[in-house]
Z-matrix of the N, CA and C atoms (Angstrom, degrees):
N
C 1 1.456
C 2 1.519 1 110.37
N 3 1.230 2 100.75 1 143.52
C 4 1.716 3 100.83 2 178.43
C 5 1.730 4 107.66 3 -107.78
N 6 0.863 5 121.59 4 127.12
C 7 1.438 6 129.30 5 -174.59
C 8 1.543 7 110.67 6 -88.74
N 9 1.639 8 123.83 7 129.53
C 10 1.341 9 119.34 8 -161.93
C 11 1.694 10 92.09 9 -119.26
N 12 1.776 11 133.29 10 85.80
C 13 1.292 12 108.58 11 175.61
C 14 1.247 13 129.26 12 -88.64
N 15 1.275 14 99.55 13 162.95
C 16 1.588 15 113.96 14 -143.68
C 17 1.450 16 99.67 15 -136.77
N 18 1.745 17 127.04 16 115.31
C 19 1.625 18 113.02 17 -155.26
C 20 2.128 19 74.08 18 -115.11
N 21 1.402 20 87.23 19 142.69
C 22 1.538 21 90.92 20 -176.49
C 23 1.670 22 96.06 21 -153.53
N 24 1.149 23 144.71 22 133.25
C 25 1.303 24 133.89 23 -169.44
C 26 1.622 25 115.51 24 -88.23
N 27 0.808 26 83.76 25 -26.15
C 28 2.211 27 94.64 26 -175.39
C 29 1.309 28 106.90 27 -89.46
N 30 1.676 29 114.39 28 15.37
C 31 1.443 30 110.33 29 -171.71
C 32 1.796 31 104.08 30 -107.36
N 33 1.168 32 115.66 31 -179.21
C 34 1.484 33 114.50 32 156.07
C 35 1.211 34 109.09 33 -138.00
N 36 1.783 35 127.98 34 152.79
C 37 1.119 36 120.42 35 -132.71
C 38 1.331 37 117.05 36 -80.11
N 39 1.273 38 111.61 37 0.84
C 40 1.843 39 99.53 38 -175.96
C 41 1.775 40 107.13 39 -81.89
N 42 2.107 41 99.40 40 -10.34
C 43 2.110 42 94.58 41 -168.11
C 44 1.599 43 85.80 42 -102.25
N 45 1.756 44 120.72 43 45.61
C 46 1.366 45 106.82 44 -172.03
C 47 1.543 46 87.46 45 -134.14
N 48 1.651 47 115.76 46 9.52
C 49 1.566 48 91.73 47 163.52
C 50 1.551 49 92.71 48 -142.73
N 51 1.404 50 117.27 49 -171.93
C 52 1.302 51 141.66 50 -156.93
C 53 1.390 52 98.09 51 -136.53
N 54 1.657 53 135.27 52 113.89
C 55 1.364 54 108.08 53 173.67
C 56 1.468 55 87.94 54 -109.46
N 57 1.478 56 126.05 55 127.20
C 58 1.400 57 137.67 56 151.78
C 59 1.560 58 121.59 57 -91.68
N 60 1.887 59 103.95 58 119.35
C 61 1.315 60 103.47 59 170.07
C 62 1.601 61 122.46 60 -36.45
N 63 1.227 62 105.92 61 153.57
C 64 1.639 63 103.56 62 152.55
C 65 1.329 64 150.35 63 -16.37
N 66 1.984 65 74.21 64 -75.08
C 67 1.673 66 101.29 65 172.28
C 68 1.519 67 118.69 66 -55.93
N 69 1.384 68 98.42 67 -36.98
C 70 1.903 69 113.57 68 -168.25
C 71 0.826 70 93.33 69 -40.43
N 72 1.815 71 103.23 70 -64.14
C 73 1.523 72 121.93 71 -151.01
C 74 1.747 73 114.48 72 -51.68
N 75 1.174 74 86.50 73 -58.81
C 76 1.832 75 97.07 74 178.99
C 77 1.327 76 128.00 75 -55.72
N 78 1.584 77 118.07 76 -31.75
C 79 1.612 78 138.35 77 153.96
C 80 1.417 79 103.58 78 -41.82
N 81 0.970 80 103.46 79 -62.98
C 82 1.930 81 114.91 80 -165.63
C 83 1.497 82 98.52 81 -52.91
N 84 1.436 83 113.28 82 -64.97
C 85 1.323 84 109.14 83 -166.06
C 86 1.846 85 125.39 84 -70.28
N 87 1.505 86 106.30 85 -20.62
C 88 1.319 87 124.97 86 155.57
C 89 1.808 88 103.02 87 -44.69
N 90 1.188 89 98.96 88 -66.89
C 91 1.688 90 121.88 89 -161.32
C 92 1.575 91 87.19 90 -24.29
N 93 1.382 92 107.64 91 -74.53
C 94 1.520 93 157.83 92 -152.77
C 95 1.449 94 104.78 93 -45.90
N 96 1.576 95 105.22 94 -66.05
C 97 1.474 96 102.23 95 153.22
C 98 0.933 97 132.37 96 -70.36
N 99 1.735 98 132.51 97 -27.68
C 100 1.189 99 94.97 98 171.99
C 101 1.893 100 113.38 99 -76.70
N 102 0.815 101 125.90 100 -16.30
C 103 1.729 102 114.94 101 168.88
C 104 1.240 103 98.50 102 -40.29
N 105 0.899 104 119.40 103 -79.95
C 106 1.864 105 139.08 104 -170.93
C 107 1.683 106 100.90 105 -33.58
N 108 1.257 107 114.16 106 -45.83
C 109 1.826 108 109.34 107 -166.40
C 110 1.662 109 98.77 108 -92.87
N 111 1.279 110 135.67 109 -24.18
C 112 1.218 111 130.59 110 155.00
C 113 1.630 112 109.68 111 -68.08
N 114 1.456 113 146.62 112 -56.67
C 115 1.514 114 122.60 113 167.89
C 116 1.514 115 113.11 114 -44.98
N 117 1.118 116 118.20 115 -39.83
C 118 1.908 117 99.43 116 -175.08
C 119 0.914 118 118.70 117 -62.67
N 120 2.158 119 121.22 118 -35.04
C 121 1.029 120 111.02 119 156.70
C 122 1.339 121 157.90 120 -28.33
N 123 1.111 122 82.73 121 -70.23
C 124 1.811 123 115.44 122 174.73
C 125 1.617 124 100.35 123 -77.58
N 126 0.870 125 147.30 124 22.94
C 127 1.226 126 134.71 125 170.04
C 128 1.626 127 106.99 126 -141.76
N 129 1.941 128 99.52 127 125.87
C 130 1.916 129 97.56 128 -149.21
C 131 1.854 130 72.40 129 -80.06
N 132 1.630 131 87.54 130 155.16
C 133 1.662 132 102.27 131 143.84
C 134 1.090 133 142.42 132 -64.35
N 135 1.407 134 126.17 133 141.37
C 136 1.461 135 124.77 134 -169.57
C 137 2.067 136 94.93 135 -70.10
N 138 1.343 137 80.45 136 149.92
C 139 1.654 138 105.38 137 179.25
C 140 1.569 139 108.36 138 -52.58
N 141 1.519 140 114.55 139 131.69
C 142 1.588 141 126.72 140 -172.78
C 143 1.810 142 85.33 141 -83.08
N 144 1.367 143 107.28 142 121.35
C 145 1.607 144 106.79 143 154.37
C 146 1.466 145 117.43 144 -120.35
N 147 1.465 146 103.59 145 156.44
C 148 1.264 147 122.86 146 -162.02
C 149 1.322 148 111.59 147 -165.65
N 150 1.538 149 106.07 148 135.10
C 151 1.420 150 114.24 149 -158.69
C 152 1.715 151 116.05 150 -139.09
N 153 1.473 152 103.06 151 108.97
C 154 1.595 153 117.28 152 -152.20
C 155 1.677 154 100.46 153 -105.22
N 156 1.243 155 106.34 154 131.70
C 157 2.091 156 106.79 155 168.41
C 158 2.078 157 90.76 156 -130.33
N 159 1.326 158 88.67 157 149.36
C 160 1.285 159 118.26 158 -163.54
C 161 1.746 160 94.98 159 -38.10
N 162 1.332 161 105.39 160 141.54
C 163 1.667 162 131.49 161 173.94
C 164 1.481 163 100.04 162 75.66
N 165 1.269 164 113.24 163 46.76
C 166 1.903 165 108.32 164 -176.18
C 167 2.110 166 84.37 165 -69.78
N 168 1.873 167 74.24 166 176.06
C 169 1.570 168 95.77 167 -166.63
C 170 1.652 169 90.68 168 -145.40
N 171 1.276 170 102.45 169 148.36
C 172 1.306 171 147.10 170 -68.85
C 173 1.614 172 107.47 171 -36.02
N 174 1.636 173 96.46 172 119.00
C 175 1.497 174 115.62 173 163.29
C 176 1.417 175 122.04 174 -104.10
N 177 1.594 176 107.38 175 127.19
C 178 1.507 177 131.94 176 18.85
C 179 1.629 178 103.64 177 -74.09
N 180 1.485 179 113.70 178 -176.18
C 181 1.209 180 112.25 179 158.51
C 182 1.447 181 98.56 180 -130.44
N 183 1.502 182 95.03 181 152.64
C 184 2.035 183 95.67 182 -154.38
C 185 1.716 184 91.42 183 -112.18
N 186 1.133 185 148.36 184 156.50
C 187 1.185 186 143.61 185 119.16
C 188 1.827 187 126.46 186 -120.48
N 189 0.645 188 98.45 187 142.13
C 190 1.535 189 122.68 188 170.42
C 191 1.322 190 126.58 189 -52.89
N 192 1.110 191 120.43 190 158.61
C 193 1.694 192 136.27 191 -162.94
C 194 1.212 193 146.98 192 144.00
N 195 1.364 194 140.85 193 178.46
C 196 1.845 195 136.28 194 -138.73
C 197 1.623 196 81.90 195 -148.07
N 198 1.611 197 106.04 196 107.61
C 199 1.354 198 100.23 197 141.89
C 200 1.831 199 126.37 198 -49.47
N 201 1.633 200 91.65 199 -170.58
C 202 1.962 201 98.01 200 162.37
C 203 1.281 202 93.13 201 99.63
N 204 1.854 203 107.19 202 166.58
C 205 1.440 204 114.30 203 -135.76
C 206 1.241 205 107.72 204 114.95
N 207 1.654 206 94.14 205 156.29
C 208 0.960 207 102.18 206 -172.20
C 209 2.081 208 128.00 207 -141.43
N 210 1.544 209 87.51 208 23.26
C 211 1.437 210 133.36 209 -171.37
C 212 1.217 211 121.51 210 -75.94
N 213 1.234 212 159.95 211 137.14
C 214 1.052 213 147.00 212 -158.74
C 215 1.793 214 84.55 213 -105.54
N 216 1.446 215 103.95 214 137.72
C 217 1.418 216 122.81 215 170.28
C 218 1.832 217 104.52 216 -46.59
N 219 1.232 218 90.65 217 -61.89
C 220 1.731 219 119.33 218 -168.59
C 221 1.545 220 103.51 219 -49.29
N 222 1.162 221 130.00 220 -55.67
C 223 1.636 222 139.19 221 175.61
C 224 1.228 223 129.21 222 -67.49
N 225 1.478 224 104.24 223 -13.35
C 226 1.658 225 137.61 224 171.94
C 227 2.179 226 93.07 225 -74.62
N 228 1.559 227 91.31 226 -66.09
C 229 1.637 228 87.27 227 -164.42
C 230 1.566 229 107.81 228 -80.48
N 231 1.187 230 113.69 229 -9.84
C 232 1.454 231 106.82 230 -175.92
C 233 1.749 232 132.26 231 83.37
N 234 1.513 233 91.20 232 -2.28
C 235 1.213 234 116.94 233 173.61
C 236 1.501 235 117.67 234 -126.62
N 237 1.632 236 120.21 235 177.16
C 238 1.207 237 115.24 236 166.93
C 239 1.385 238 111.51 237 -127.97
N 240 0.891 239 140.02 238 22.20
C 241 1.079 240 135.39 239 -159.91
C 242 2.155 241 103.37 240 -106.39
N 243 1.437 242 77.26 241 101.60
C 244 2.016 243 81.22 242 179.11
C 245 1.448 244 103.92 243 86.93
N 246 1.500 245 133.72 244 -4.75
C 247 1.276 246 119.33 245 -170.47
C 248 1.437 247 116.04 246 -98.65
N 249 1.248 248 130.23 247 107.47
C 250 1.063 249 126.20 248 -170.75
C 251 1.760 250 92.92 249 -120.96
N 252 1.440 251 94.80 250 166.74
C 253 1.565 252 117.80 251 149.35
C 254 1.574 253 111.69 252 89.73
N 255 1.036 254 136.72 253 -167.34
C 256 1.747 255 108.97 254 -165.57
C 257 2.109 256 92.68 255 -153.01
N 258 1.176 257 86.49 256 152.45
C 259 2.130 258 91.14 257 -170.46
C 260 1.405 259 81.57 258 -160.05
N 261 1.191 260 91.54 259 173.60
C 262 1.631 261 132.01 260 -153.86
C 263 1.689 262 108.30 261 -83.35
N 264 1.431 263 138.36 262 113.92
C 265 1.475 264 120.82 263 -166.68
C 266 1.086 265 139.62 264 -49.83
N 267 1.353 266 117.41 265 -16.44
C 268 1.330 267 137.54 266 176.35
C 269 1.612 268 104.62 267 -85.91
N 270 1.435 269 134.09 268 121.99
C 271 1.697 270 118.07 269 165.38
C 272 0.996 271 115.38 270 -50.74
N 273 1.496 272 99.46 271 168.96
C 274 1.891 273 118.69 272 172.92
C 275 1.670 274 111.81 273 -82.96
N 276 1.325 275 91.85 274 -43.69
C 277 1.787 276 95.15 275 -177.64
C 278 1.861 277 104.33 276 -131.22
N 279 1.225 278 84.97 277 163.11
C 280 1.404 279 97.12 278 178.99
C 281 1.731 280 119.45 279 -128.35
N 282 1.113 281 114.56 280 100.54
C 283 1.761 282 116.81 281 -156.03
C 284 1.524 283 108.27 282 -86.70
N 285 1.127 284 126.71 283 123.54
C 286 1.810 285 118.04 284 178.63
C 287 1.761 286 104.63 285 -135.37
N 288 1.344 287 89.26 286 98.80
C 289 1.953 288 119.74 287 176.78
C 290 1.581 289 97.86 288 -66.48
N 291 1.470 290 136.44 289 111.98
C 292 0.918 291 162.93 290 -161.47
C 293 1.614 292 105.72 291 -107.47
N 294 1.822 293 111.76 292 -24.05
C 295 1.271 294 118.88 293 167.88
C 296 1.557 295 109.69 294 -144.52
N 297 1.433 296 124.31 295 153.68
C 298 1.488 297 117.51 296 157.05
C 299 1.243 298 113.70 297 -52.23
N 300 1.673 299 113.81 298 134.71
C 301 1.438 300 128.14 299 -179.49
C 302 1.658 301 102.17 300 -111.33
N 303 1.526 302 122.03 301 134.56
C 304 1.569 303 147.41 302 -173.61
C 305 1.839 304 74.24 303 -57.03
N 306 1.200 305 91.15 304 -75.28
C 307 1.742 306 112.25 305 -156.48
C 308 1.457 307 88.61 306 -122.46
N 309 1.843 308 101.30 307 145.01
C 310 1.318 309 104.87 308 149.73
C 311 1.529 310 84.99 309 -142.72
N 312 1.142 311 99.40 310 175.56
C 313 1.706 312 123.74 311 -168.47
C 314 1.532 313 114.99 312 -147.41
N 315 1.366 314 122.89 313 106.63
C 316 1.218 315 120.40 314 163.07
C 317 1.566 316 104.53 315 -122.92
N 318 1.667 317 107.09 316 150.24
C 319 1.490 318 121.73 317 -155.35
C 320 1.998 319 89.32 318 -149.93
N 321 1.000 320 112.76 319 137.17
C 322 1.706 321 123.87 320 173.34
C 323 1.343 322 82.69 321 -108.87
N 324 1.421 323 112.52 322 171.51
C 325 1.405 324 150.69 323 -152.67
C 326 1.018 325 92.66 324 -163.45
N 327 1.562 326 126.29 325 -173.89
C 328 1.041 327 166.12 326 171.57
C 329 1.652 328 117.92 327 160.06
N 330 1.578 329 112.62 328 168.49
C 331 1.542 330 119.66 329 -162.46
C 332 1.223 331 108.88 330 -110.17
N 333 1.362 332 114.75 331 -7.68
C 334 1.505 333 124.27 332 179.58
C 335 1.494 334 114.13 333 -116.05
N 336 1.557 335 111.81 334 68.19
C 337 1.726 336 115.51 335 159.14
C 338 1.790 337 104.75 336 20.04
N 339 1.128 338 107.16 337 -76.87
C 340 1.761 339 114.38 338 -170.32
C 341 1.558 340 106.10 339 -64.92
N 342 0.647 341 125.39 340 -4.14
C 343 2.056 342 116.08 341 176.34
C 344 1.476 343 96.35 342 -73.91
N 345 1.144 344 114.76 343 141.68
C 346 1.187 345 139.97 344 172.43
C 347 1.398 346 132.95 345 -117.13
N 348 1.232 347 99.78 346 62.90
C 349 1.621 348 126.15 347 -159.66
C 350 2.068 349 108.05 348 -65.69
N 351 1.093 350 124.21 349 150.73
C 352 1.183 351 119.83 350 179.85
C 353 1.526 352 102.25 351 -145.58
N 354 1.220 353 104.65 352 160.01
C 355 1.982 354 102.48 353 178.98
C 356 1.374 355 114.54 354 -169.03
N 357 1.731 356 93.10 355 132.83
C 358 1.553 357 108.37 356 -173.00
C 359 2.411 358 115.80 357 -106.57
N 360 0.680 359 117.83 358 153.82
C 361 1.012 360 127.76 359 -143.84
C 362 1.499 361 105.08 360 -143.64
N 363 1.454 362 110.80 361 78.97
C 364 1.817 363 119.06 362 179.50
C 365 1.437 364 133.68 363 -140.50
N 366 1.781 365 96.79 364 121.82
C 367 1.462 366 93.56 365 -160.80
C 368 1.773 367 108.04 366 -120.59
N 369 1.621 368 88.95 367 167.04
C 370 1.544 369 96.19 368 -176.82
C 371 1.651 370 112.50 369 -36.41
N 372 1.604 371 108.25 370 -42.59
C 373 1.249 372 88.83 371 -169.37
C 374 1.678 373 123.53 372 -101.18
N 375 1.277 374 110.85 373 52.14
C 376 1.087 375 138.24 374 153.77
C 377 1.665 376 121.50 375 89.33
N 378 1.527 377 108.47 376 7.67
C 379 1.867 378 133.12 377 169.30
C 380 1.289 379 77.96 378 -78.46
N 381 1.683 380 92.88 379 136.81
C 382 1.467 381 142.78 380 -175.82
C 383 1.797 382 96.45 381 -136.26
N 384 1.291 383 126.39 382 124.95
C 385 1.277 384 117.81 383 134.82
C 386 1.734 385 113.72 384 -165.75
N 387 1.619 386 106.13 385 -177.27
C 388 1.284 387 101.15 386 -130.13
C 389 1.459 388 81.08 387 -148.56
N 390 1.171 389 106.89 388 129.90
C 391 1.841 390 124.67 389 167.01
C 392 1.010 391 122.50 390 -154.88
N 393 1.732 392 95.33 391 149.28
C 394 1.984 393 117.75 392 -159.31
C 395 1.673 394 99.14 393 -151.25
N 396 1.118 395 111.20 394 95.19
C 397 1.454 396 111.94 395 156.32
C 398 1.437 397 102.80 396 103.93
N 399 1.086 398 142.03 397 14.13
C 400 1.571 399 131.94 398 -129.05
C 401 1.865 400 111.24 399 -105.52
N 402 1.513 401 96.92 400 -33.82
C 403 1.476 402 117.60 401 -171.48
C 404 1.885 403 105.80 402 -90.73
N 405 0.928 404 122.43 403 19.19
C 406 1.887 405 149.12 404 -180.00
C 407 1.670 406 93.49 405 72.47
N 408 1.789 407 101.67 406 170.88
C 409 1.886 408 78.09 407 -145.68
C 410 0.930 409 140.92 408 90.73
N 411 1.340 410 114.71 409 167.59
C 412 1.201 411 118.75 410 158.82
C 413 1.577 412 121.06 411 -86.05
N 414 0.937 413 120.46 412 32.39
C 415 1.532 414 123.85 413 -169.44
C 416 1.472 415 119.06 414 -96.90
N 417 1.548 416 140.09 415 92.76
C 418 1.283 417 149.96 416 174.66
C 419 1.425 418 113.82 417 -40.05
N 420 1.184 419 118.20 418 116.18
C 421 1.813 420 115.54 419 -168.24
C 422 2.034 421 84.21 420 -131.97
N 423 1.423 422 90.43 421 153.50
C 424 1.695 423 103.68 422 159.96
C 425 1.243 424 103.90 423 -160.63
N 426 1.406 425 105.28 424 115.74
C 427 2.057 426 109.86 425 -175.16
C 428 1.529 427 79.66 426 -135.31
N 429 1.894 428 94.81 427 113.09
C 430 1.726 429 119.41 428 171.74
C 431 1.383 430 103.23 429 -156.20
N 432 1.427 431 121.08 430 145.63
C 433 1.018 432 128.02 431 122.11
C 434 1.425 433 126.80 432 27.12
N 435 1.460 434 152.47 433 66.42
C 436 1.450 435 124.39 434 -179.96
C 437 1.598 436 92.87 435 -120.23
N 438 1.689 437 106.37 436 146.35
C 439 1.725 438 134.33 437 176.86
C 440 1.501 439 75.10 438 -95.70
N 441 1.530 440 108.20 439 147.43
C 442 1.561 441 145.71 440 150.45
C 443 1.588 442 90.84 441 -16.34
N 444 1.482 443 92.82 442 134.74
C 445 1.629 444 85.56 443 147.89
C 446 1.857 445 92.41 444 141.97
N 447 1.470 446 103.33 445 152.11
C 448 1.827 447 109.51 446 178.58
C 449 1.304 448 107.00 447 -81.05
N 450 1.524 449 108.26 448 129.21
C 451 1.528 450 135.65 449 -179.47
C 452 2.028 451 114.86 450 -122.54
N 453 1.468 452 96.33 451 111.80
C 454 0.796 453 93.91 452 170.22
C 455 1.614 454 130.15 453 -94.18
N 456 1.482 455 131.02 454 159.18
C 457 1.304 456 122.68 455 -119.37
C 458 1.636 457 90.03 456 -142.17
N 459 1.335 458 137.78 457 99.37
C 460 1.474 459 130.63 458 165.21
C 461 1.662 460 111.66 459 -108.37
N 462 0.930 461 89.64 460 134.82
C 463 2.030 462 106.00 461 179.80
C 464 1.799 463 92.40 462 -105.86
N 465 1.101 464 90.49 463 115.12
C 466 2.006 465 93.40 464 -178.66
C 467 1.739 466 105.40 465 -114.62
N 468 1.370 467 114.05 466 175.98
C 469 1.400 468 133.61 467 165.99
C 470 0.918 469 117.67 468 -82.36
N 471 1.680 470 139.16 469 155.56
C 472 1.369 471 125.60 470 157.85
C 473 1.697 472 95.27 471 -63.92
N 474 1.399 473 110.88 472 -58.40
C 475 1.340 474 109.57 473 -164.84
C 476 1.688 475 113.60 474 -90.43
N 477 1.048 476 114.18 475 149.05
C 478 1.658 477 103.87 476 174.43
C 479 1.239 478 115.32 477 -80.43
N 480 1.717 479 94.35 478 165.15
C 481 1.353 480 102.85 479 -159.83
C 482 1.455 481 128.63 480 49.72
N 483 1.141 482 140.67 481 44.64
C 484 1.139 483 167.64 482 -142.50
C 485 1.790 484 111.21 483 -152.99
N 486 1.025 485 87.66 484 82.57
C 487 1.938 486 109.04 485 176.34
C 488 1.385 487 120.66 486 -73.40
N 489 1.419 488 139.48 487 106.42
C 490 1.705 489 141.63 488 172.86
C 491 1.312 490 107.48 489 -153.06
N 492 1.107 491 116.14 490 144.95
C 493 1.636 492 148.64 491 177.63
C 494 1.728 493 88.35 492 -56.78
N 495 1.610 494 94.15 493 143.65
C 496 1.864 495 83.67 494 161.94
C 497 1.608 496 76.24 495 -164.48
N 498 1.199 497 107.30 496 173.61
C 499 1.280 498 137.14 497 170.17
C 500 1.639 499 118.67 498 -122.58
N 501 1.301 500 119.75 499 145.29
C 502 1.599 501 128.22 500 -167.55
C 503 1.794 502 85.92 501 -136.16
N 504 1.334 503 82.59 502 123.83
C 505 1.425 504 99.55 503 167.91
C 506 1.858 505 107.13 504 -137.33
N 507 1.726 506 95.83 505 132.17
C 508 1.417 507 121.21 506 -172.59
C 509 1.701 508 109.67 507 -120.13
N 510 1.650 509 93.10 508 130.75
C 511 1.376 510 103.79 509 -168.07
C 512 1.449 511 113.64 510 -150.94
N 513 1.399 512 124.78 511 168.01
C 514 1.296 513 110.18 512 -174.67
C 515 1.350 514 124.93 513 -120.39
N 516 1.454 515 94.89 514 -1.13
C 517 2.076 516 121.75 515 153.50
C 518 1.556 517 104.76 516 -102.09
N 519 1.469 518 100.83 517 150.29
C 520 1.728 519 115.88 518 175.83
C 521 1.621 520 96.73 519 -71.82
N 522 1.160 521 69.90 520 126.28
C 523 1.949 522 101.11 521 172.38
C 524 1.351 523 128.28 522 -46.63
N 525 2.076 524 93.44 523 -71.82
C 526 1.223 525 110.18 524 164.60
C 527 1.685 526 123.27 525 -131.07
């Protein structure tokens, strides 16, 4: 038994503890986490931001992240052109160009050959674009041109609801 004391003045000492079995105890706290490890789940992360002016260091700079969703890529950018695959409404990253870039280059990865990663690319000042397969692979590449300015950043599924690790790596030479 685990004893829970409890100092209460109007009490006498046997209504001043709680004895909880073992088992209780350990149920409860199971319970508990798992609540806790199902909300982290189910609840997307706020957007990784990061904010690059010409000759950043260390290039590329890579960050991390969980496809899935259940959004149409395409209704996200407002266009159709190249946008496939479906992510979560909120972006993954949030990009803020501090200078015009000649070239920038972002390319996803992933560790599992079969992920089928897709990626959209939208900024305040009104560039939209959209890549699927582009870097050989399945690997989403976009090496353009970007003017200053905050870009928001979605890593999508081909298929929805479709959950995998990927990596985004940003650079200011073509990758691949």
């Amino acid at each position: 038994m685990y004893t829970y004391p409890m100092n209460f003045k109007n009490m006498s000492k046997a209504q001043t503890r709680i004895d909880i079995p073992p088992k209780a105890l350990l149920r409860s706290l199971w319970a508990g986490l798992g609540a806790f490890i199902t909300l982290a789940i189910a609840t997307p992360l706020m957007a990784q931001t990061v904010s690059l002016g010409r000759g950043f260091r260390p290039d590329p700079v890579t960050l991390a992240g969980m496809t899935g969703g259940s959004v149409s890529i395409a209704s996200i950018a407002g266009i159709n052109d190249n946008c496939r695959g479906f992510a979560n409404s909120s972006p993954n990253h949030t990009l803020t160009l501090t200078d015009n870039f000649p070239v920038m280059d972002l390319l996803v990865y992933t560790s599992n050959i079969n992920d089928d990663a897709t990626l959209l690319l939208k900024g305040d000042n009104g560039i939209v674009v959209c890549a699927d397969n582009n870097a050989g692979g399945l690997n989403p590449q976009i090496n353009r041109r970007l003017p200053r300015g905050d870009y928001q950043v979605w890593v999508g599924s081909k298929n929805a609801n479709n959950s995998f690790s990927y990596t985004l790596s940003i650079s200011e030479v073509r990758q691949k």
